[in-house]
C-alpha positions as CSV (number, residue, x, y, z in Angstrom):
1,X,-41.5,13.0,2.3
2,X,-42.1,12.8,6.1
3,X,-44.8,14.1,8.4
4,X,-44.8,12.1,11.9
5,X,-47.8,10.3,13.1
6,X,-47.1,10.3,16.8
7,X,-49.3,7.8,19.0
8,X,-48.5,5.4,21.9
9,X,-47.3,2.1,21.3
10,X,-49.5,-0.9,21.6
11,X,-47.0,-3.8,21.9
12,X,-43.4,-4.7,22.5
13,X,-42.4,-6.5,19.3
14,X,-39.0,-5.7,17.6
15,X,-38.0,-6.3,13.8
16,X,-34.3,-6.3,13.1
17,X,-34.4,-7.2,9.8
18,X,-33.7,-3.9,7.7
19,X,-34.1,-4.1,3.4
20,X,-30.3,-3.7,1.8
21,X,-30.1,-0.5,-1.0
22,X,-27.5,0.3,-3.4
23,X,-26.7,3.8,-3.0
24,X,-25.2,7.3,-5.0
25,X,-24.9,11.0,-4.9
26,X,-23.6,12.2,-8.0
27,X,-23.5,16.0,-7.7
28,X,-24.1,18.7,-10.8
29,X,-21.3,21.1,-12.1
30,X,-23.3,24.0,-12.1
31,X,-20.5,26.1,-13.9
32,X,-21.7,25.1,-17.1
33,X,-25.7,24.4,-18.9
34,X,-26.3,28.1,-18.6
35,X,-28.5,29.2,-21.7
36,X,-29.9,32.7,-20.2
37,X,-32.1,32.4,-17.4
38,X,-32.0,28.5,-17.6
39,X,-29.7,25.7,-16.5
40,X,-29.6,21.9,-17.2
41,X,-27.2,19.9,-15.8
42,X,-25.0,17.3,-18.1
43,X,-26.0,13.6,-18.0
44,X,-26.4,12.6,-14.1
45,X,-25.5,9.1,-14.2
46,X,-26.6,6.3,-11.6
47,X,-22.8,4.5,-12.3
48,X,-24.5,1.4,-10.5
49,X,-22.2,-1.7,-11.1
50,X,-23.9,-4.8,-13.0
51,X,-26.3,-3.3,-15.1
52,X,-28.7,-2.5,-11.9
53,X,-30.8,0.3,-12.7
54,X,-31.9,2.5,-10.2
55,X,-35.8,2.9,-9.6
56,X,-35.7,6.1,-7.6
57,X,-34.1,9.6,-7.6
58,X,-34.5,12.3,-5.1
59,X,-32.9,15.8,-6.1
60,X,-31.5,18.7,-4.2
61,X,-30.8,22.4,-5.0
62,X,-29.3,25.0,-3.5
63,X,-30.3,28.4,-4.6
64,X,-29.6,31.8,-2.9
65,X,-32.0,33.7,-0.8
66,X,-35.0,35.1,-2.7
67,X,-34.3,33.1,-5.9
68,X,-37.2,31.8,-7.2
69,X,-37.4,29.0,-9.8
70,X,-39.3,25.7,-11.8
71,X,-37.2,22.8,-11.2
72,X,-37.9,19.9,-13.6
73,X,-35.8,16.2,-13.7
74,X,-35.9,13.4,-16.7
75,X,-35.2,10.2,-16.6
76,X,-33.3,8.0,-19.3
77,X,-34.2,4.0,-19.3
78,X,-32.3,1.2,-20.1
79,X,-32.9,1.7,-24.0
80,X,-31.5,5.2,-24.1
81,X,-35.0,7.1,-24.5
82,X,-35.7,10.0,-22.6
83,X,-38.5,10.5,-20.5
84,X,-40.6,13.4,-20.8
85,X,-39.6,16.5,-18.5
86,X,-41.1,16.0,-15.0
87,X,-42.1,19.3,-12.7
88,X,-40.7,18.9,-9.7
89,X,-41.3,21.8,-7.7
90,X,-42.2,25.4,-8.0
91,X,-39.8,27.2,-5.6
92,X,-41.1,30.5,-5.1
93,X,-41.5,33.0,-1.7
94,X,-42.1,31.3,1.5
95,X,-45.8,30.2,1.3
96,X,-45.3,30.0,-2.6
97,X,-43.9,26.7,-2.5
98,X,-45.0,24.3,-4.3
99,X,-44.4,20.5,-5.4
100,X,-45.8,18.7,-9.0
101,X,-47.7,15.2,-8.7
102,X,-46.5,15.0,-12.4
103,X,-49.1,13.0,-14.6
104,X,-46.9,9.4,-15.0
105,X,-45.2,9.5,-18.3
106,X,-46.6,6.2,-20.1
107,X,-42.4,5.9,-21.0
108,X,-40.6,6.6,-18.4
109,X,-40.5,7.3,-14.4
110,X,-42.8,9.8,-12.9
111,X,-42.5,12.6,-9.9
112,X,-44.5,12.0,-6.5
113,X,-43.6,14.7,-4.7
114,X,-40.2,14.8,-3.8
115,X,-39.3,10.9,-5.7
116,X,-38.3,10.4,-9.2
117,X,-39.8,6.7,-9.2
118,X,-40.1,4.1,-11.7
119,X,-43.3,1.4,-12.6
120,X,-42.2,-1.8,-10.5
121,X,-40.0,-3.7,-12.7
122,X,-38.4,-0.6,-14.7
123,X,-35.6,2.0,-13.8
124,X,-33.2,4.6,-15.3
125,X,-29.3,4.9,-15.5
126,X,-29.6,8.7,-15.9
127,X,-31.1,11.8,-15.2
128,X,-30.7,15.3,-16.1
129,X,-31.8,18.3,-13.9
130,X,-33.1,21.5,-15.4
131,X,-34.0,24.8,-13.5
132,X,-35.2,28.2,-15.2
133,X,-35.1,31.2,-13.0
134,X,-38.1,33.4,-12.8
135,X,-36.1,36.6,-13.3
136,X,-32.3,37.2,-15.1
137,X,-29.5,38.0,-12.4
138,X,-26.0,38.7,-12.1
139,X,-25.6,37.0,-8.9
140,X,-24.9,33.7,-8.3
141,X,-28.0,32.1,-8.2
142,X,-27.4,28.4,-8.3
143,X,-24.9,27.3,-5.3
144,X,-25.6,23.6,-5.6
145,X,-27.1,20.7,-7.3
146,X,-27.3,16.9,-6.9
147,X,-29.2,13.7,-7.2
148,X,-29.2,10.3,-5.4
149,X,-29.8,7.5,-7.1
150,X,-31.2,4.2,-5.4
151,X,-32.1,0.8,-6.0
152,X,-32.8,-2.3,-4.4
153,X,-29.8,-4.9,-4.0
154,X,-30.2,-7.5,-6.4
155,X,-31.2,-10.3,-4.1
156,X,-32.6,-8.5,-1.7
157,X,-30.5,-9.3,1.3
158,X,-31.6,-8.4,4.9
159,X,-29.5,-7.2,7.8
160,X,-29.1,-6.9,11.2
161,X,-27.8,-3.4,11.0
162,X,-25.8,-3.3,13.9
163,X,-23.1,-1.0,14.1
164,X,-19.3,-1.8,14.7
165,X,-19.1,-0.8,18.9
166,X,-16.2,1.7,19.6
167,X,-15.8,4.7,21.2
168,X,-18.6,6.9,22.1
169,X,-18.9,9.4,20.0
170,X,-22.0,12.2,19.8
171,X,-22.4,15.7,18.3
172,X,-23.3,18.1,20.7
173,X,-27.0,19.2,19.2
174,X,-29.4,21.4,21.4
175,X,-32.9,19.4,21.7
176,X,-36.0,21.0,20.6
177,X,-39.7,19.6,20.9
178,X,-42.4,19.6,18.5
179,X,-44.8,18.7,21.0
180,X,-44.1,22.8,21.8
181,X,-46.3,23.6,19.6
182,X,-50.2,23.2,18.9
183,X,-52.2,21.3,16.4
184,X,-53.3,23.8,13.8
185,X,-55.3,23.9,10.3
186,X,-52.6,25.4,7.9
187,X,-49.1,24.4,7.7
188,X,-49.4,20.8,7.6
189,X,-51.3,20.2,10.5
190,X,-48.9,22.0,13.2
191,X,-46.6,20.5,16.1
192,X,-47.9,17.3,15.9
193,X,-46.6,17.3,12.2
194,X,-43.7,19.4,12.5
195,X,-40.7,16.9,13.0
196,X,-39.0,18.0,10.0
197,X,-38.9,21.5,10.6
198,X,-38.1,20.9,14.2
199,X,-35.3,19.0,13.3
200,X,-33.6,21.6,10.5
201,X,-33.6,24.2,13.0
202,X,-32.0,22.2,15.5
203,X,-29.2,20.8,13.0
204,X,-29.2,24.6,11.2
205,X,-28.4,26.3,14.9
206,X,-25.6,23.8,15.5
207,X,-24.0,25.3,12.3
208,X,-24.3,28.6,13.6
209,X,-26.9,29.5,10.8
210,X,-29.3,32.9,11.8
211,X,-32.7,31.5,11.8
212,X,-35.3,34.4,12.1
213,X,-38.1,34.2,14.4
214,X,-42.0,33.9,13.7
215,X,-44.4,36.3,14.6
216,X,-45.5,36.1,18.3
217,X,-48.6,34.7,17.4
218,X,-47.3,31.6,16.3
219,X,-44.5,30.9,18.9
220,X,-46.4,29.2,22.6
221,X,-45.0,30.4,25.7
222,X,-41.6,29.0,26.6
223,X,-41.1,27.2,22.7
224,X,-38.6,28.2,20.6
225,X,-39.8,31.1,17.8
226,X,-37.2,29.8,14.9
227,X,-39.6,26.2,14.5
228,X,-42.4,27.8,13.2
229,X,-40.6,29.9,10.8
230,X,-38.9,27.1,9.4
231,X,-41.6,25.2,9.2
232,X,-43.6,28.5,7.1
233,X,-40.4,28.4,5.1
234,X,-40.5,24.4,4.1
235,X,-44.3,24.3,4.0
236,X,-45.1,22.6,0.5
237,X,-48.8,23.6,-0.6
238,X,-49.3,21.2,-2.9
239,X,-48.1,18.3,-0.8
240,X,-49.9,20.5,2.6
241,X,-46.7,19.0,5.0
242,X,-43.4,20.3,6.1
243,X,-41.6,16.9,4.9
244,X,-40.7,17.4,1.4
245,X,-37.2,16.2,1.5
246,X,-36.0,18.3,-1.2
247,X,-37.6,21.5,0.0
248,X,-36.4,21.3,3.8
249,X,-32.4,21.1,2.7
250,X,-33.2,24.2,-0.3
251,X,-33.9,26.3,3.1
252,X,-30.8,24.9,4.9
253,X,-29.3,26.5,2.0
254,X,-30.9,29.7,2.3
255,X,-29.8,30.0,5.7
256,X,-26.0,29.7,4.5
257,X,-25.1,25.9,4.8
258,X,-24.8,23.6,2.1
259,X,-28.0,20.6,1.7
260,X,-28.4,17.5,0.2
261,X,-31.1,14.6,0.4
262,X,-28.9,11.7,0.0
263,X,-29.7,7.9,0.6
264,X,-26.8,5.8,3.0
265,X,-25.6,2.6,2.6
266,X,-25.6,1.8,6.2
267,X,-25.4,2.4,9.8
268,X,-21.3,2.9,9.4
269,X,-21.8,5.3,6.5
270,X,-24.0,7.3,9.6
271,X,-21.3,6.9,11.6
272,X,-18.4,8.4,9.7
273,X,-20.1,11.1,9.2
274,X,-21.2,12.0,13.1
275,X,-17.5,10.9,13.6
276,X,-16.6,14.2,11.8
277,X,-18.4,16.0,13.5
278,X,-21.4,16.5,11.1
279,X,-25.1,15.7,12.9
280,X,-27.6,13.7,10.4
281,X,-31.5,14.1,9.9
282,X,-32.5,10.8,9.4
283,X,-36.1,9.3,7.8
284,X,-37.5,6.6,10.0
285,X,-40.7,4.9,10.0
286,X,-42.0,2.2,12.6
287,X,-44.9,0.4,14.5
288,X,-46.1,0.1,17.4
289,X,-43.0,-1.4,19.9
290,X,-40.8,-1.8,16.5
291,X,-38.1,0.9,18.2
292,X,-37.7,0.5,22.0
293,X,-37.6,3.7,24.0
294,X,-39.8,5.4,21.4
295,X,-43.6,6.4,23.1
296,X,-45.0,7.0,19.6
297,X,-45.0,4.8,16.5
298,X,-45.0,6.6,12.9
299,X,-45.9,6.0,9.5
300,X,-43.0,8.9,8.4
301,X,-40.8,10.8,11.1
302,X,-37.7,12.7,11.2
303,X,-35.3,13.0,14.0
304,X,-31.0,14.5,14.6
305,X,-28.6,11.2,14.7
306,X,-26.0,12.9,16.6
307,X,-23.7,9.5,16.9
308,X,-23.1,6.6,18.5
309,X,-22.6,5.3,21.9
310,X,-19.8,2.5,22.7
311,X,-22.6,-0.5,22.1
312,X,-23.1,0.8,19.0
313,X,-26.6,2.2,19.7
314,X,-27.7,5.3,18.3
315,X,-27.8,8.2,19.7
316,X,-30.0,11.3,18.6
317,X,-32.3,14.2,19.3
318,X,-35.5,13.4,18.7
319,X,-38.5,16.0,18.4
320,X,-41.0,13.8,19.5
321,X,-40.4,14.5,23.2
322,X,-41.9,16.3,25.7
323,X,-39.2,18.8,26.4
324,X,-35.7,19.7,27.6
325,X,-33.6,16.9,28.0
326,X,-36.3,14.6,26.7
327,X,-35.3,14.6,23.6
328,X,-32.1,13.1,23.7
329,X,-32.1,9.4,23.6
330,X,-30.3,5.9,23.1
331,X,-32.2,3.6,20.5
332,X,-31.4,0.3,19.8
333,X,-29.1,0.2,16.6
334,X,-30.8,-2.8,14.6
335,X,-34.5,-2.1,15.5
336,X,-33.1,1.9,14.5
337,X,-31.6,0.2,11.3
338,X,-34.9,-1.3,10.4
339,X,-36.5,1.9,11.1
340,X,-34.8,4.1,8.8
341,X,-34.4,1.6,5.9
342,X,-37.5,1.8,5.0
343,X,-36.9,5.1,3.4
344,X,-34.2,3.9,1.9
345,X,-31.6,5.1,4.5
346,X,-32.5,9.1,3.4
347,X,-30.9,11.8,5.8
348,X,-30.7,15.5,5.1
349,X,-27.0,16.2,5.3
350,X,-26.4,19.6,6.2
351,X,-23.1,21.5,6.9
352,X,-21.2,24.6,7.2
353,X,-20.2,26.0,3.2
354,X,-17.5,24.3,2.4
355,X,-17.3,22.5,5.0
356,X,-15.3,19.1,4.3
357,X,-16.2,15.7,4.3
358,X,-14.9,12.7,5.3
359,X,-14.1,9.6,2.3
360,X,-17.7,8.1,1.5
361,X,-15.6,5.0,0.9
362,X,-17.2,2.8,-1.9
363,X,-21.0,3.7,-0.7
364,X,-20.2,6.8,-2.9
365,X,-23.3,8.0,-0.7
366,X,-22.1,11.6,-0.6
């Protein structure tokens, strides 16, 4: 969950030291754990080597337009007990949206908002996912389903982060500004909040998606009219934001593409996967000065990383800029790296249907 906090810096200092996590997407078959109107995946395992257990979960689903659903996740610990059933979300119409700060379960993890998280010192080596659909239908409902599974490397190793240099290579994303758009009292809070929203549409229309347009009264003068639909769309009530992780990729997939949260190993996972072609929404958080060539600091922002320049660096569209052009800069790949580890390395990946991906290699990260 992300909403940015956009001010100017105060100071120049840099951390390059970014927090190592062990990493996995393990994705549903949603042929099967039908039973009428409700599904529940098989056993979703973490598959972590050496016994780690992982101590957070973030799930994804993909349902077609107009679905509506309760969407519930269990954890299993170490022992082999279950956890009670967790509410994760409420999916209903747009401005029906809803998360579930789940009461914690005295044995086993609990929901904040978008994280399955264990007690400090616990974890899980399973989950399962359940959804019940509000009404029967013959459609396809249920296009996708997935968790990613992350824990903390053993001993806690830091990094530099630094990307292997080679070849310049950046996906060619149209920039879009928050800063378009005004403070307000519903949605989250407005522009200033907005970078998650702002950042879907812009990955969204580089796939081609048809994004509708808010109402007039919504869209400024000279801003684009698809942010503040998306943002409607995303809104969680409970949480009051636009950053629910798992509720911004369920409307990429109402809009035709195929969404996951998912968790990366590393700069290089990033990088094979802008290689191909496929633009990243990527979690970051940072202080004052932490990120050179950044004129805000944030306690949880989202931002396009379109690739990689021949340094290394990281290149992206970021909303947090004051228009045009703006928005496409060059930050420095280890203070970048330090940025985005602290939510664990999350990016919405987003693509085409079907659209093929490269190897994820041994990350296992997609």
């Amino acid at each position: 969950m992300d909403g940015a906090i956009v001010s100017e810096p105060s100071s120049t200092a840099v951390s390059t030291r970014a927090r190592m996590w062990r990493t996995r997407l393990v994705r549903a078959d949603i042929g099967v754990g039908w039973d009428g109107r409700r599904w529940t995946s098989g056993v979703l395992a973490a598959g972590f080597p050496d016994g780690v257990l992982a101590d957070q979960a973030v799930a994804s689903w993909n349902l077609a337009p107009g679905v509506t659903a309760r969407i519930e996740l269990r954890a299993r610990t170490i022992d082999g007990t279950w956890s009670s059933w967790q509410p994760l979300a409420a999916w209903g119409a747009p401005g029906d949206r809803r998360s579930a700060s789940a009461t914690p379960d005295a044995a086993g993890p609990y929901v904040d908002t978008d994280v399955l998280t264990a007690d400090p010192g616990e974890g899980f080596d399973a989950v399962e996912l359940r959804l019940t659909l509000d009404e029967t239908t013959d459609a396809d409902p249920l296009r996708l389903a997935a968790v990613s599974f992350s824990a903390p490397e053993p001993d806690s190793r830091p990094a530099a982060g630094d990307a292997v240099a080679a070849p310049a290579m950046a996906v060619a994303v149209e920039p879009l500004s928050q800063r378009a758009y005004p403070e307000r009292d519903d949605l989250g809070g407005g522009g200033p909040a907005w970078c998650s929203p702002t950042s879907l549409t812009m990955v969204a229309a580089f796939w081609g998606a048809r994004i509708p347009s808010a109402a007039p009264a919504d869209v400024p003068v000279g801003a684009d009219p698809r942010v503040p639909w998306v943002a409607r769309a995303v809104y969680d009530s409970v949480y009051d934001g636009t950053g629910n992780w798992s509720f911004n990729v369920a409307v990429a997939a109402e809009l035709g593409l195929d969404a996951v949260v998912s968790r990366l190993r590393s700069l290089e996972d990033a990088r094979a996967l802008t290689d191909a072609g496929i633009p990243l929404i990527a979690s970051i958080s940072f202080g004052a000065g932490e990120l050179p060539g950044a004129d805000y600091e944030t306690a949880g922002h989202l931002l396009v990383l379109r690739g990689f320049d021949a340094a290394g660096d990281v290149l992206v569209a970021d909303p947090a800029n004051a228009g045009g052009q703006d928005g496409l800069r060059t930050y420095p790949s280890a203070a970048f790296d330090a940025a985005w580890a602290r939510s664990r390395r999350t990016v919405y990946l987003v693509t085409s249907r079907g659209h093929a991906l490269p190897p994820s290699g041994v990350s296992g990260a997609w």
